[in-house]
C-alpha positions as CSV (number, residue, x, y, z in Angstrom):
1,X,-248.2,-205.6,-168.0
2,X,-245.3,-204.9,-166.1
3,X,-245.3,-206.0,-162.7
4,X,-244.9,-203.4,-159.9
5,X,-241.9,-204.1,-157.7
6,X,-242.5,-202.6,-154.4
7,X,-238.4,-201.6,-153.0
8,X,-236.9,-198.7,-150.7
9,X,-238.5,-196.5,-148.1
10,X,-242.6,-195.8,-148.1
11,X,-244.3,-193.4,-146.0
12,X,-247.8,-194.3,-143.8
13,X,-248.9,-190.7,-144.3
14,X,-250.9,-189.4,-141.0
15,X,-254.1,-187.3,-141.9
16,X,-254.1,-184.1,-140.9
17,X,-257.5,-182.4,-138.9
18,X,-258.5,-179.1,-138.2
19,X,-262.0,-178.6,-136.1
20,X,-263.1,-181.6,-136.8
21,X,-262.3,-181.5,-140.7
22,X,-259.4,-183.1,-142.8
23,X,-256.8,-180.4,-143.2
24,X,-256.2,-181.2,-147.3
25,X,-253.9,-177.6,-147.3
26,X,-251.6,-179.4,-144.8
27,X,-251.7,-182.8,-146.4
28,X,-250.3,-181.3,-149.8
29,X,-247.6,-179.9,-147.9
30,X,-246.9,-182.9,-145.9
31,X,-246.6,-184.8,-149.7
32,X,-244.9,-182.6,-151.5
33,X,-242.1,-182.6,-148.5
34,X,-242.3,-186.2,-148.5
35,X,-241.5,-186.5,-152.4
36,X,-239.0,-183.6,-152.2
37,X,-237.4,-185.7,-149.7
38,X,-237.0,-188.6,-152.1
39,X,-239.2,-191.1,-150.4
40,X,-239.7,-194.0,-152.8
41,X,-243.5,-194.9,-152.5
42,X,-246.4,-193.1,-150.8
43,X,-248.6,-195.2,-148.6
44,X,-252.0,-192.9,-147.6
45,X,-255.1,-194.6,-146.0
46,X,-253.3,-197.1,-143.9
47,X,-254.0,-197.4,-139.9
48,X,-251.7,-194.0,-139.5
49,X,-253.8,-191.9,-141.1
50,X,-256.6,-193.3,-139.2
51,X,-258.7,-194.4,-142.0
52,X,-261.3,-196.2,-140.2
53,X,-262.6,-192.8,-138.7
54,X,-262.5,-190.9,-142.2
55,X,-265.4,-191.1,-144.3
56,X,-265.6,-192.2,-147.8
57,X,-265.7,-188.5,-149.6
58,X,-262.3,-188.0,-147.6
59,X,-260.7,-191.2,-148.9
60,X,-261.1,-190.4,-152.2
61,X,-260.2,-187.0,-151.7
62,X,-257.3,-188.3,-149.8
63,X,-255.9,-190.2,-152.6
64,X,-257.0,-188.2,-155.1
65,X,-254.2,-185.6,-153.3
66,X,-251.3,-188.2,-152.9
67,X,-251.7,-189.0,-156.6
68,X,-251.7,-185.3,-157.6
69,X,-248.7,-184.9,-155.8
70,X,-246.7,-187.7,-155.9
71,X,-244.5,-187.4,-159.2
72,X,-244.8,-191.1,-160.8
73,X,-244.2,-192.6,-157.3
74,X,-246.0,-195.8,-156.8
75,X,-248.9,-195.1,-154.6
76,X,-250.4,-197.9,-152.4
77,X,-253.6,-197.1,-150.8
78,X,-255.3,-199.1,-147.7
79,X,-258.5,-200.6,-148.5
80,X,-258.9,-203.4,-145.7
81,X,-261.7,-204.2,-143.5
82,X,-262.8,-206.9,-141.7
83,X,-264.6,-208.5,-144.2
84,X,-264.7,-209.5,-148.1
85,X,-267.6,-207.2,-149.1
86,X,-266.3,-204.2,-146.9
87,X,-263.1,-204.8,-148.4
88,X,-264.0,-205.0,-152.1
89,X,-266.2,-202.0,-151.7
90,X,-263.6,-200.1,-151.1
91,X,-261.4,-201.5,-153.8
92,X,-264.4,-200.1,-156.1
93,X,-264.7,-196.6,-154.5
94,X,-261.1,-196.1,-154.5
95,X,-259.9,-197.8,-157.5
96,X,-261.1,-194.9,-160.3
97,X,-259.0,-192.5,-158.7
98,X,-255.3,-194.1,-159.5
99,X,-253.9,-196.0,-157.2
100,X,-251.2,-198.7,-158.1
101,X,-251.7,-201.4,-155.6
102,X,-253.9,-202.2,-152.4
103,X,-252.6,-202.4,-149.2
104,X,-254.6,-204.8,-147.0
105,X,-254.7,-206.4,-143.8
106,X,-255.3,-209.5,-141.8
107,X,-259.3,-209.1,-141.1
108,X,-259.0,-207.7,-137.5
109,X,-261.3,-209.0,-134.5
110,X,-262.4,-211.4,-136.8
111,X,-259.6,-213.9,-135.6
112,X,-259.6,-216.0,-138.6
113,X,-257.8,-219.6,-139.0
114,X,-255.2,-219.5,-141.6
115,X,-257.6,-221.5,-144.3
116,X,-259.6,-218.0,-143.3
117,X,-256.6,-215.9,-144.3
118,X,-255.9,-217.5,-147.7
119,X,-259.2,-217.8,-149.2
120,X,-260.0,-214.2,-148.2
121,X,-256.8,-212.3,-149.8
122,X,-257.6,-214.8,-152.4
123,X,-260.6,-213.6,-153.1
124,X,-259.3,-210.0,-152.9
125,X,-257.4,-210.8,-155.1
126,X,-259.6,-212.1,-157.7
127,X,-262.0,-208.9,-157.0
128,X,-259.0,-206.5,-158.6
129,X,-256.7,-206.1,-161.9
130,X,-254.1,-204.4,-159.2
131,X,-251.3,-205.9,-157.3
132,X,-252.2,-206.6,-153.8
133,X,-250.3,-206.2,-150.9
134,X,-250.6,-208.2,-147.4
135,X,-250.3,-206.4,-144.3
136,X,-249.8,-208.5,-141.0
137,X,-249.9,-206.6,-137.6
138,X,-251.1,-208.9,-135.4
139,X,-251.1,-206.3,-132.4
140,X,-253.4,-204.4,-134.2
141,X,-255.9,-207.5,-135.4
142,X,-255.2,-210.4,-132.8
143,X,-254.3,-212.4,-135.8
144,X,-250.9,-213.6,-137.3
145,X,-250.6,-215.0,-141.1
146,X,-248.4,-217.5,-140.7
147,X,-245.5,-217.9,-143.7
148,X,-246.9,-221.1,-145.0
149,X,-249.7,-219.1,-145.8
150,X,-247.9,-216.0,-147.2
151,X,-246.2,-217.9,-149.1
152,X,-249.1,-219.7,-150.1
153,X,-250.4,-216.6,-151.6
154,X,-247.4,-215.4,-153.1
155,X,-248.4,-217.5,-155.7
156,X,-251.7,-215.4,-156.8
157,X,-249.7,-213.5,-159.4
158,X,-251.6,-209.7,-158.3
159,X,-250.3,-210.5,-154.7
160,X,-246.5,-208.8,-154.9
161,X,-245.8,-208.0,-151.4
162,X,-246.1,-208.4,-147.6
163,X,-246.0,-205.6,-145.1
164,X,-244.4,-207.6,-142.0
165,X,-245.1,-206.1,-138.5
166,X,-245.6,-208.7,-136.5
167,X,-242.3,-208.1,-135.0
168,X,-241.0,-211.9,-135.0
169,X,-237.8,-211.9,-136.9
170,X,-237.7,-215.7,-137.5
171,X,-241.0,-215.5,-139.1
172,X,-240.2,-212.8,-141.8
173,X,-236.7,-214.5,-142.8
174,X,-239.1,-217.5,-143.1
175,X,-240.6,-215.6,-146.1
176,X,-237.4,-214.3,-147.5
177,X,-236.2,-217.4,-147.6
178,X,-239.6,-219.0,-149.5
179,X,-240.6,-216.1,-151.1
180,X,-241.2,-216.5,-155.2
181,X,-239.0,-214.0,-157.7
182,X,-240.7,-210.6,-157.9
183,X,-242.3,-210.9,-154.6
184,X,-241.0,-208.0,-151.7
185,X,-241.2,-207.9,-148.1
186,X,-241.0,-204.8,-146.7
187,X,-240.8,-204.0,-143.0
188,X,-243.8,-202.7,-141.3
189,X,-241.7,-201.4,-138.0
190,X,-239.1,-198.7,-138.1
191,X,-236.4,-200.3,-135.5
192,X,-236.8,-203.6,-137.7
193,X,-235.8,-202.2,-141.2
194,X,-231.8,-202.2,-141.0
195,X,-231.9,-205.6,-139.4
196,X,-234.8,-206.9,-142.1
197,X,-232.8,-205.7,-145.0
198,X,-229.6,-207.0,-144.1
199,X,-231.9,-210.2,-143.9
200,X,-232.8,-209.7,-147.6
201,X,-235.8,-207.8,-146.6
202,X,-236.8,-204.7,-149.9
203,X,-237.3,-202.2,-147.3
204,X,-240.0,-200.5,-145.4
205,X,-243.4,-199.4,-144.9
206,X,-242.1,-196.5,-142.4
207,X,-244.0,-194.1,-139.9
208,X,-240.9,-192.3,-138.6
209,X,-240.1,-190.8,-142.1
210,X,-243.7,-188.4,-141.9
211,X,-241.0,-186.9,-139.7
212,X,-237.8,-187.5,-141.0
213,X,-238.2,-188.4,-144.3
214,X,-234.6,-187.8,-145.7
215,X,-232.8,-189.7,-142.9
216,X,-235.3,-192.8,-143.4
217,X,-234.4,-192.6,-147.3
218,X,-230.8,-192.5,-146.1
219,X,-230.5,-195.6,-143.8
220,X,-232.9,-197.4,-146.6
221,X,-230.7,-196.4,-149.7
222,X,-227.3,-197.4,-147.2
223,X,-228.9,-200.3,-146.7
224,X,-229.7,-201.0,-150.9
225,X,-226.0,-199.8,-151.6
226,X,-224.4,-201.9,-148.9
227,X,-222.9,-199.4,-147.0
228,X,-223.4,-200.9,-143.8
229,X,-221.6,-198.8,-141.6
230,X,-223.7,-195.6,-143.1
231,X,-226.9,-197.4,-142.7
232,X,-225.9,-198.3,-138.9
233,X,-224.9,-194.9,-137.6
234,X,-228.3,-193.6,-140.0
235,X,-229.8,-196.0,-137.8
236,X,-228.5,-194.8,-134.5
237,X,-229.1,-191.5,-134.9
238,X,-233.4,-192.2,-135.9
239,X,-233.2,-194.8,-133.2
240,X,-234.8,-192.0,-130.5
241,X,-237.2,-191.1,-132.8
242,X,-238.4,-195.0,-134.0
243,X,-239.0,-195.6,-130.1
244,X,-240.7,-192.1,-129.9
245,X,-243.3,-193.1,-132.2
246,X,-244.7,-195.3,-130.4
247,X,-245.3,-193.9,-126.9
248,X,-248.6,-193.8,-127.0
249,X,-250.9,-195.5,-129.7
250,X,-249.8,-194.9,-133.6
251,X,-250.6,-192.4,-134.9
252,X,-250.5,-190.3,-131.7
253,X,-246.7,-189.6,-131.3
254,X,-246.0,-188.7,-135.0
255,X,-248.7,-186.7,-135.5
256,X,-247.6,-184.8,-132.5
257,X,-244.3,-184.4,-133.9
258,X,-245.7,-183.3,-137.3
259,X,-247.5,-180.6,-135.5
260,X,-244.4,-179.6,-133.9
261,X,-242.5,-179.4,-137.2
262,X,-245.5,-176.7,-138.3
263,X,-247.6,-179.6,-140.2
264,X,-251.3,-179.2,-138.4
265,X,-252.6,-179.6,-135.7
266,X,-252.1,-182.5,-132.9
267,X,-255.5,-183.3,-133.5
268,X,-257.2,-186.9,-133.6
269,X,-260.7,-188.3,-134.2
270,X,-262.5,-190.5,-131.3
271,X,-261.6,-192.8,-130.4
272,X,-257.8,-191.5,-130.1
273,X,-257.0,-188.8,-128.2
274,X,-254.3,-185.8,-128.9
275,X,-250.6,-186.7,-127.5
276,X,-250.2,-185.9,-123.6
277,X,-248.0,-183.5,-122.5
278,X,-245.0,-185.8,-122.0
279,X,-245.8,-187.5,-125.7
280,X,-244.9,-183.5,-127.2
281,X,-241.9,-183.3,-124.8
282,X,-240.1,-186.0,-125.8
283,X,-240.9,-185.3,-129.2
284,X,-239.6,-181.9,-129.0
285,X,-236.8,-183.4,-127.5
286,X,-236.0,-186.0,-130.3
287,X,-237.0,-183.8,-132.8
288,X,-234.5,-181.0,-131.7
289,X,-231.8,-183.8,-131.5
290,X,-232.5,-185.0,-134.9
């Protein structure tokens, strides 16, 4: 079997609501103008499209969507929880309906030791024929996988790629420097990506491109071609927008500025709350400048 390399720009898809439902009308659009814009990979049912408040019907159908829509682009779906059987049932619901790889994260408020780490995505793993992919965000799970231990499991041969968002840029070159042929890191924060990839980094797992999906593409392909000095003034120019984003709690901002582009509503499920009035302003602002 040919093993999936994971490279370029992917977008966390937000999920759209309408009175309390998922708004699939508005997701197809928001796919279709994500492959139209030449996005590399989709990413649906990660922690932007608030997957721990969807239920399962809405997962599947979810990812039943992105791979409807997504013209042969790899499509890697979030199954995490925090624990193994959580985790591996949803490998099983979603795994029928055509996913290409797993995306999963350190176990949150579990606060496990690194030992912890490994023989968990190990035993992920070993639950699945499909490539796996790490995803450490310790903001979000009050845990950090340390690169001893990504490294570690770069050796499982389904595990093919780390989603880095801890933010600590001596830790991630850490990896690129360890890291086994054929395995990627991609960049799990927006600002982070041309500084990653000049690193070595394969690109990014990016929330900004739900909004500006053919300017993400651009600094990511600058940044695959070499053209540094196109990547750098793509870079200025999202810069707004990547510190936007995160304003208020992911996915809050974006979604706000999807709604402003004419994609849905602002609406979020509890426990999040729709944007606040100076959220959509600066939005509209950054938006207008983009």
């Amino acid at each position: 079997m040919k093993r999936l390399i994971l490279r370029g720009c992917g977008t966390a898809l937000v999920t759209p609501f309408k009175e309390g439902n998922v708004d699939y009308e508005t997701y197809r659009e928001m796919v279709s103008r994500q492959v139209e814009a030449g996005i590399d990979f989709l990413v649906p049912l990660g922690s932007t499209a608030e997957t721990p408040c969807l239920e399962e019907d809405e997962k599947v159908e979810l990812l039943k969507l992105t791979r409807e829509l997504s013209a042969g682009k790899p499509v890697l779906v979030g199954c995490g929880a925090n624990s193994l059987n959580a985790t591996i049932r949803n490998i099983r619901l979603l795994e029928p309906y055509g996913p290409d790889a797993f995306l999963v994260v350190v176990p949150y408020y579990n606060k496990p030791t690194q030992e912890g780490m490994y023989q968990y995505f190990k035993a992920v793993a070993e639950s699945t024929d499909k490539p796996i992919v790490l995803y450490n965000v310790p903001g979000r799970t009050g845990a950090n996988i340390l690169p001893e231990t990504v490294l570690r499991l770069a050796q499982i041969p389904n595990i093919i790629a780390i989603k880095e968002a801890s933010g600590d840029v001596g830790q991630i070159f850490e990896i690129l420097a360890g890291r086994p042929d054929g395995f990627s890191v991609l960049s799990g924060n927006d600002d982070q990506t041309l500084a990653l990839m000049a690193g070595g980094a394969d690109g990014v797992i990016s929330v900004a491109s739900n909004i500006a999906p053919v300017q993400m593409t651009g600094l990511v392909n600058a940044m695959i071609s070499m053209d540094y000095g196109l990547a750098s003034r793509y870079n200025d120019v999202l810069a707004p927008l990547f510190k936007a984003c995160f304003v208020e709690s992911n996915p809050i901002p974006v979604k706000a500025g999807m709604s402003l582009l004419g994609f849905g509503s602002m609406e979020m499920r509890l426990p999040l709350t729709p944007a606040c009035e100076g959220t959509v302003s600066l939005m509209k602002k950054v938006i207008g400048e983009l």
